[in-house]
MARTORRO-489633 format. One record per residue: residue number from 1; residue in one letter; chain; x, y, z of N, C-alpha, C in turn. Coordinates in Angstrom, 3 decimals, m for minus. Example, Ala and Ser with C-alpha at 12.3 -4.5 7.8 and 13.67 -1.06 7.14 Angstrom:
% MARTORRO-489633
REC   resi   resn   chain     n_east    n_north       n_up    ca_east   ca_north      ca_up     c_east    c_north       c_up
REC      1      A       A     13.190     m5.690      7.800     12.300     m4.500      7.800     13.200     m3.300      7.800
REC      2      S       A     12.850     m2.250      7.080     13.670     m1.060      7.140     12.900      0.030      7.870
END
This chain:
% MARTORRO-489633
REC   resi   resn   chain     n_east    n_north       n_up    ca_east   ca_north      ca_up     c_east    c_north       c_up
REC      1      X       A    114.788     86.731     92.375    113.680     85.856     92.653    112.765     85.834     91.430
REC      2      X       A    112.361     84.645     91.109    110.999     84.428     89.952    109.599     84.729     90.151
REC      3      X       A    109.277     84.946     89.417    107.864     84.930     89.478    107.046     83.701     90.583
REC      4      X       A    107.443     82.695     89.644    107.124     81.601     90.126    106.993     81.069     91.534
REC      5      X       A    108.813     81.875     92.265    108.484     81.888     93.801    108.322     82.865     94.460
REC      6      X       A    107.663     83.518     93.862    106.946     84.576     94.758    105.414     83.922     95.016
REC      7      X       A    105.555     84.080     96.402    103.609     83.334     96.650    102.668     84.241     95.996
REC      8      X       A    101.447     83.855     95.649    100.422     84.433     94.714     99.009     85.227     96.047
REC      9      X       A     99.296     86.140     95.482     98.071     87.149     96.114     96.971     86.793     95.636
REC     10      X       A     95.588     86.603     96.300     94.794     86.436     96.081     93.653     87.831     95.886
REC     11      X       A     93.433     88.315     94.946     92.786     89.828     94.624     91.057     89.612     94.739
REC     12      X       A     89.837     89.836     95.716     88.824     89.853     95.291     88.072     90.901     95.551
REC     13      X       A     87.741     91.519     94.121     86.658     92.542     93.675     85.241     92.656     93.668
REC     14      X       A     85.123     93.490     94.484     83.028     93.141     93.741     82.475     94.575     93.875
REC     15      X       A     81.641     94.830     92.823     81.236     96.280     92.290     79.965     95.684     92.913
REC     16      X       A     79.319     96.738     93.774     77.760     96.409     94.176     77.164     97.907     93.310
REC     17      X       A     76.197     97.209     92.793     75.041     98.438     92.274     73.971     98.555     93.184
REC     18      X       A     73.497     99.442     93.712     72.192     99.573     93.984     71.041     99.927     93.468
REC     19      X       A     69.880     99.521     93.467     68.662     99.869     92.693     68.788    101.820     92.124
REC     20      X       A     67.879    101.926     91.188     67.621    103.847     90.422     67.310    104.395     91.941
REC     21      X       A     66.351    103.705     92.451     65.497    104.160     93.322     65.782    103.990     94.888
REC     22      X       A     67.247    103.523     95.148     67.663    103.516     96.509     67.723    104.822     97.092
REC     23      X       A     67.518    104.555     98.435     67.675    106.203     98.840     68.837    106.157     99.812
REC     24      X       A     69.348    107.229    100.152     70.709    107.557    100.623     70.649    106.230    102.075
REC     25      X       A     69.728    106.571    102.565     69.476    105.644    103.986     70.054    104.025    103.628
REC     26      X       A     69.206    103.826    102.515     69.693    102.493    101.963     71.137    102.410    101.772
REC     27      X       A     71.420    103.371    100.644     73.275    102.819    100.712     74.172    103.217    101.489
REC     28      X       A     73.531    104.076    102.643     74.494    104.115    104.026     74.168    102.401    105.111
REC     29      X       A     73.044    101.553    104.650     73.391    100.857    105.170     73.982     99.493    104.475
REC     30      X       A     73.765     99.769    103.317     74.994     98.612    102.752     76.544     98.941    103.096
REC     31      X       A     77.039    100.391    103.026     77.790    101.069    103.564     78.356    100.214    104.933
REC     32      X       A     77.627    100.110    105.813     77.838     99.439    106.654     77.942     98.084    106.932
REC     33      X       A     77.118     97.704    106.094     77.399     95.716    106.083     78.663     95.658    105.182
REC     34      X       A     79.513     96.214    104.728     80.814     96.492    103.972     81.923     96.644    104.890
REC     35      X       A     81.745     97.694    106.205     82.411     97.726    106.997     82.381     96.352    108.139
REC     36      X       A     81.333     96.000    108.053     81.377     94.921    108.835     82.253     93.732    108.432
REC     37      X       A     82.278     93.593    107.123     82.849     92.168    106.321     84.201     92.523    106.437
REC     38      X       A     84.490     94.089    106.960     86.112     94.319    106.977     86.559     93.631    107.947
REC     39      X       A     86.210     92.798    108.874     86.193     92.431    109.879     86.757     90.861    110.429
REC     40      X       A     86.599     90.423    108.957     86.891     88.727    109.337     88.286     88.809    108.624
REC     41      X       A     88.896     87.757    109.620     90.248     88.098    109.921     91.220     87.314    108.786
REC     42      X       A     90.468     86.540    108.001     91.547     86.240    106.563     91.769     87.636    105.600
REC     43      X       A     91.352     88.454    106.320     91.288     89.227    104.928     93.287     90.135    105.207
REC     44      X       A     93.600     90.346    104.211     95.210     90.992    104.553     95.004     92.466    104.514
REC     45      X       A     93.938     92.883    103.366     93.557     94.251    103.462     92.905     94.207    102.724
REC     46      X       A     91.855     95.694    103.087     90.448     95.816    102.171     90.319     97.565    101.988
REC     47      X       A     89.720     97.251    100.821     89.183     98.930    100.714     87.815     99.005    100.192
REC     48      X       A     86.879     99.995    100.743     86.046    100.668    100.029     86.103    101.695     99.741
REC     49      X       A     85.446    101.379     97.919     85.225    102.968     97.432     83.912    103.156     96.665
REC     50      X       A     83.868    104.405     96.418     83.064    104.951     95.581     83.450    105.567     93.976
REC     51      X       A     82.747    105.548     93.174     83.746    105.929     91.602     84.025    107.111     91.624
REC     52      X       A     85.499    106.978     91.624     86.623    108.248     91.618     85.957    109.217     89.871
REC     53      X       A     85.697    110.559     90.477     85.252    111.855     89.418     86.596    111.514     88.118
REC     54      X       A     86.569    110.775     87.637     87.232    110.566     86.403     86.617    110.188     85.143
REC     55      X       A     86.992    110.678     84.167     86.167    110.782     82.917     86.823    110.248     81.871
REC     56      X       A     86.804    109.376     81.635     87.036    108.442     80.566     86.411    107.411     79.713
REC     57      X       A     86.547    107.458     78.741     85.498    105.904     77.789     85.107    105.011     78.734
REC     58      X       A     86.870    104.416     79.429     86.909    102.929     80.023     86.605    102.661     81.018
REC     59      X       A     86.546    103.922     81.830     85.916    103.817     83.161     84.232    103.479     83.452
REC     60      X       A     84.587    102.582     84.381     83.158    102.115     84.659     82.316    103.052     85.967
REC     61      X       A     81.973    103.677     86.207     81.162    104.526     87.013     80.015    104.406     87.664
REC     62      X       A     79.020    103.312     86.838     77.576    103.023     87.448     77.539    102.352     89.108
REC     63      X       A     78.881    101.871     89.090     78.555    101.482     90.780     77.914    101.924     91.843
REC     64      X       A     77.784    101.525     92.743     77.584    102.519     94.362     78.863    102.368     94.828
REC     65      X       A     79.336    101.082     95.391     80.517    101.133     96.126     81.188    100.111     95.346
REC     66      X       A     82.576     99.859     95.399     83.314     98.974     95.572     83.778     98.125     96.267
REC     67      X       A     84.604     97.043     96.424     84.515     96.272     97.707     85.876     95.217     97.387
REC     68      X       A     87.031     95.959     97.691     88.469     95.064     97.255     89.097     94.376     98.527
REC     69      X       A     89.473     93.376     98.200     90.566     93.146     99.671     91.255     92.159     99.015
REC     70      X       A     92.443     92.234     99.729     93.322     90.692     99.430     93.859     90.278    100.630
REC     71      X       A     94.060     88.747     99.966     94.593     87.919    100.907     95.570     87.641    100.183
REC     72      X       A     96.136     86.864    101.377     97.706     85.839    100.917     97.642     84.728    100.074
REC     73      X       A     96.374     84.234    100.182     96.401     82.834     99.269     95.134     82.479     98.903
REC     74      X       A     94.569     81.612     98.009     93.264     81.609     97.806     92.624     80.706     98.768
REC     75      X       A     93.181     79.487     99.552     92.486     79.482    101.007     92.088     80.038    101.781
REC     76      X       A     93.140     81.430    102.168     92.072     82.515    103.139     91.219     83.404    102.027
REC     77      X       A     91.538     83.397    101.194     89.797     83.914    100.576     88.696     83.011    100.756
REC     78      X       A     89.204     81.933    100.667     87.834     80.338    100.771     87.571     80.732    102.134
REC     79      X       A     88.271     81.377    103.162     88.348     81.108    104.913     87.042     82.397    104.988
REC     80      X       A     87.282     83.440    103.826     86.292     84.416    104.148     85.382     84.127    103.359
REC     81      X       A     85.091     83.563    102.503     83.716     83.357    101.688     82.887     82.288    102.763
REC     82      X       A     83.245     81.255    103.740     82.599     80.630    104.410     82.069     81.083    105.787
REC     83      X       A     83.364     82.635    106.148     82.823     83.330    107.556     81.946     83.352    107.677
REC     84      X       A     80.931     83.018    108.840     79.728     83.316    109.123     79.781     84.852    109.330
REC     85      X       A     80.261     86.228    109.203     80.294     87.668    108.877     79.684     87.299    107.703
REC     86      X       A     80.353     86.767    106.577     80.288     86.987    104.845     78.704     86.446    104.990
REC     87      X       A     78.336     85.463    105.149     77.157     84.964    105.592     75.690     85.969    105.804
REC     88      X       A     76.278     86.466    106.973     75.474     87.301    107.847     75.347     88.381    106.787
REC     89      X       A     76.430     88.817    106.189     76.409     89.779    105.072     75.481     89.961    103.657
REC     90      X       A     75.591     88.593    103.119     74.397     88.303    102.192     73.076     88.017    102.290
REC     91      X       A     72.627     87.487    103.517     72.072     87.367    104.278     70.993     88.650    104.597
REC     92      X       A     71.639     89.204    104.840     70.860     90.626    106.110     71.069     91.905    104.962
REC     93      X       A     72.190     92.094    103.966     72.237     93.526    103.017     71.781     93.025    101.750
REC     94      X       A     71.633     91.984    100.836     71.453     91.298     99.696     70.532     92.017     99.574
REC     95      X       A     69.321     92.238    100.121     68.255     93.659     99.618     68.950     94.763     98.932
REC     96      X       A     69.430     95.239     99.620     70.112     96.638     99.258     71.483     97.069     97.877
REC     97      X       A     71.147     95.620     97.435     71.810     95.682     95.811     71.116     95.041     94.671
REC     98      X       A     71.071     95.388     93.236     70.203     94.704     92.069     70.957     94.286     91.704
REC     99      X       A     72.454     94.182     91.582     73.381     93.475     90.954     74.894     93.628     91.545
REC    100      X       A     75.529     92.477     91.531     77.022     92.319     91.874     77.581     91.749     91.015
REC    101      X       A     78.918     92.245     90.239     79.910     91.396     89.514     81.423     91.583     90.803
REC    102      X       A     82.001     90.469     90.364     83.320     89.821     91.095     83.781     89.861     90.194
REC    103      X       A     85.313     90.118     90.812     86.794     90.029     89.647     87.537     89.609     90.895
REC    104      X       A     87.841     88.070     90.380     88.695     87.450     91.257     90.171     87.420     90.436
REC    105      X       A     91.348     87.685     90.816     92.657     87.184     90.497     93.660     86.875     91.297
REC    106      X       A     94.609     86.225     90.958     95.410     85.715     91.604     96.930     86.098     91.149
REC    107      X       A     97.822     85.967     91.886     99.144     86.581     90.653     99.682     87.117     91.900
REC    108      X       A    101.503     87.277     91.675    102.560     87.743     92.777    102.525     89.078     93.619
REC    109      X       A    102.567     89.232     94.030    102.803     90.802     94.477    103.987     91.751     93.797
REC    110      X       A    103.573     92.571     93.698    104.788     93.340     92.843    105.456     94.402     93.565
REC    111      X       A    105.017     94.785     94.888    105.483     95.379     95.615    106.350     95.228     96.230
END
C-alpha cells in the first residue's frame, strides 16, 4: 500500500502555558476543562500531559499541560473545533492560560 492510500490522520497539538503566578487550584482547574474536551466524540484519541523530567537543548519544558488528540480526518477535527464542549472550553478556562501555541498536522498513520 502507498502512502498516498493510506487515509491521513489528522494530529492536533496545543501547549497551554499558564501565568508565573497561577496557583495549583488554577491549573487543577484547567486540568479539568481538558478532561472535559476529552469528551466530544470526533476526537479518535487524546492525551494529556505534563513535561516529561527530560533534559535536553530541544526540549521545550515551559508548558503546564499539553493537549494532543487525533482524529481520522480533518473534518472531524473541524466537527471538534465547532463542539459546543470546545466552545464552552474557551469560553469558561481561557482565564487560566497567558498563552497557547497549536501544531496542527496531517499525514498517514504509520502504525
Amino acid at each position: 500500500m502507498t502512502t498516498s492510500s493510506v487515509p491521513a490522520l489528522f494530529v492536533h497539538h496545543v501547549l497551554f502555558y499558564t501565568p508565573a503566578g497561577a496557583s495549583e487550584a488554577d491549573k487543577q482547574t484547567l486540568l479539568e476543562g481538558l478532561h472535559k474536551l476529552a469528551r466530544i466524540p470526533s476526537i479518535k484519541m487524546a492525551h494529556i500531559g505534563t513535561p516529561a523530567p527530560t533534559n535536553r537543548d530541544v526540549i521545550e519544558r515551559t508548558y503546564t499541560y499539553s493537549w494532543l488528540c487525533l482524529f481520522d480526518n480533518a473534518e472531524q477535527e473541524e466537527e471538534y473545533q465547532q463542539h459546543p464542549i470546545h466552545d464552552e472550553f474557551r469560553n469558561q478556562y481561557a482565564r487560566y492560560w497567558e498563552k497557547v501555541v497549536i501544531y496542527d498536522a496531517i499525514g498517514p498513520s504509520l502504525s
